[in-house]
N, C-alpha and C positions, 0 to 999 in steps of 0.2 A: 504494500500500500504506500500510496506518493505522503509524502510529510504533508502535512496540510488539514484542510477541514472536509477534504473530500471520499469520498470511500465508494468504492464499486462495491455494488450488490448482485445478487440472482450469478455471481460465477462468471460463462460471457455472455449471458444471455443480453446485457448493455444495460443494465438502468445502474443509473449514477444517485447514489443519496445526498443531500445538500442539506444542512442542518447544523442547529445550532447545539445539538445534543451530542456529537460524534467527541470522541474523547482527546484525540488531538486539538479541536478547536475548543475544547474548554482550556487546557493548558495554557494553551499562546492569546487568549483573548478573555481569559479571567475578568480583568478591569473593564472590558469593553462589555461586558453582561452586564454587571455593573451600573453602567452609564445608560444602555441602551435596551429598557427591559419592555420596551413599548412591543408586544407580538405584533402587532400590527405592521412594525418597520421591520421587522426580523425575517414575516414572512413577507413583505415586497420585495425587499432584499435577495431572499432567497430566490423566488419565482425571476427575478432579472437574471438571476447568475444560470439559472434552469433554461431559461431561454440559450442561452451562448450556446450550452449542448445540443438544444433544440435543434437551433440553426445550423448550428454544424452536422447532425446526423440530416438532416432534411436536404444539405449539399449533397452530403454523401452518395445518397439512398439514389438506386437510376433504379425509376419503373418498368414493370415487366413486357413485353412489348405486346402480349395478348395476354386472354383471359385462362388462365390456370383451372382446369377443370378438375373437381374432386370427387372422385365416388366412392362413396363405403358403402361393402359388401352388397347386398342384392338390394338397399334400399332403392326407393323412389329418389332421383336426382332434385335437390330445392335448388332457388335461384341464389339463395345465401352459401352455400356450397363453393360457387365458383367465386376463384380469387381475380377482381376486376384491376388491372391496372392502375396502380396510383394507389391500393389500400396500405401497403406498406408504410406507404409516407405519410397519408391520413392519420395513422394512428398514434406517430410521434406526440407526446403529451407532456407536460409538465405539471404535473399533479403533486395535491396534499395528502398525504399519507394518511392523515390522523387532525380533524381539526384541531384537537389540542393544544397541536404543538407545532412550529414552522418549519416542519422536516419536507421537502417535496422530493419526489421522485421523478427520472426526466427518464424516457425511454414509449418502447410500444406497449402503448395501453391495452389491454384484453377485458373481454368480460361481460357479463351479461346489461351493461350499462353503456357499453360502444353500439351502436349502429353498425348492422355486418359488414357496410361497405368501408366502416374506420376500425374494424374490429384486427386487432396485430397477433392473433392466436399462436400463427405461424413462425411468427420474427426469431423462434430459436431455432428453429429446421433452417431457415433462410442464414442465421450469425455462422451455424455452426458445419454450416453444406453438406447437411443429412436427407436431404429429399434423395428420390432412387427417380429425377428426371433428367432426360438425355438432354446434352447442352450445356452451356457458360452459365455458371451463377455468379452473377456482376456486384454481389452484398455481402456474399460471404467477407466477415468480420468489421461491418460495418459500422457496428456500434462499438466494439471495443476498441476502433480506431479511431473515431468521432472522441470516442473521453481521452483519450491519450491524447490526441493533435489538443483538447480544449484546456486540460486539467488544467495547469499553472496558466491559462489565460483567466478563467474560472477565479480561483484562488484569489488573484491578483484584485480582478475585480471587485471580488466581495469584500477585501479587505481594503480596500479605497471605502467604498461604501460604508461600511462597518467606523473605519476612522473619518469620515464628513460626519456620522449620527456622532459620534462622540466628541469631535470638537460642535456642532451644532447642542449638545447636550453641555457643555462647556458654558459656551456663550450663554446660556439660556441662564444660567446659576449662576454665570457672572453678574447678570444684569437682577437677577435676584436681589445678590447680595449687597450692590454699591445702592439698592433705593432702600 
């Protein structure tokens, strides 16, 4: 794991944790809890630094050039079945883990709450080039290569952000204290 506040989850499946609960970013930003206990700036914070991954696996990611037909066993074929160009990329999300707490998660969202056409069920057959289909798979490891090109971009940013809320948190009890 990179020093920092970042941590890969799910193995390579690709989702990246961003949180202010990871145990390295409590060490190195102790004070900055401290100063900056507002959830509401923690999870903005967080959800901007989500995006950069966002943005970077959504360059990544090249849609399939036709629709990926899926049949199991002797069923009846549904229209939610076939993988339509472009769902890979739909599905990229930056989501809250848990309202609780400002942890978010950035990667392919799954689940009975996606729409089939944004639904990423797939995105680990696709990270990991386990399909048994003839041809170029153009994604294989697209998501552990999107956080690796982004981590210390990531990092960087949020720790800007982080030190603007706490010198703005500064100011604010400066001006407190001189009236």
């Amino acid at each position: 794991m990179a020093r920092g506040s970042l941590e890969q989850k799910g193995g390579s499946v690709g989702f990246e944790g961003i949180g202010a609960d990871i145990q390295p970013l409590l060490k190195q930003l102790e004070e900055l809890r401290k100063q900056v206990k507002d959830p509401a700036i923690q999870t903005r914070i967080h959800r901007s630094v989500g995006n950069i991954y966002k943005k970077e696996m959504l360059n990544n990611i090249k849609d399939a050039k036709q629709t990926i037909r899926i049949r199991r066993g002797g069923n009846e074929p549904k229209e939610r079945d076939d993988i339509q160009p472009g769902t890979l990329r739909r599905s990229i999300r930056v989501w809250q883990i848990d309202k609780r707490f400002s942890t978010f998660w950035v990667g392919p969202k799954v689940g009975a709450r996606q729409h089939y056409t944004r639904d990423g069920w797939f995105a680990n057959i696709v990270e990991g080039d386990d399909q048994y289909i003839k041809g170029n798979n153009r994604n294989v490891g697209v998501f552990e290569r999107s956080i690796r090109n982004k981590r210390q971009e990531a990092f960087t940013q949020m720790r800007k952000k982080y030190e603007f809320q706490i010198r703005k948190a500064a100011r604010k009890a400066a001006k407190k204290t001189k009236k």
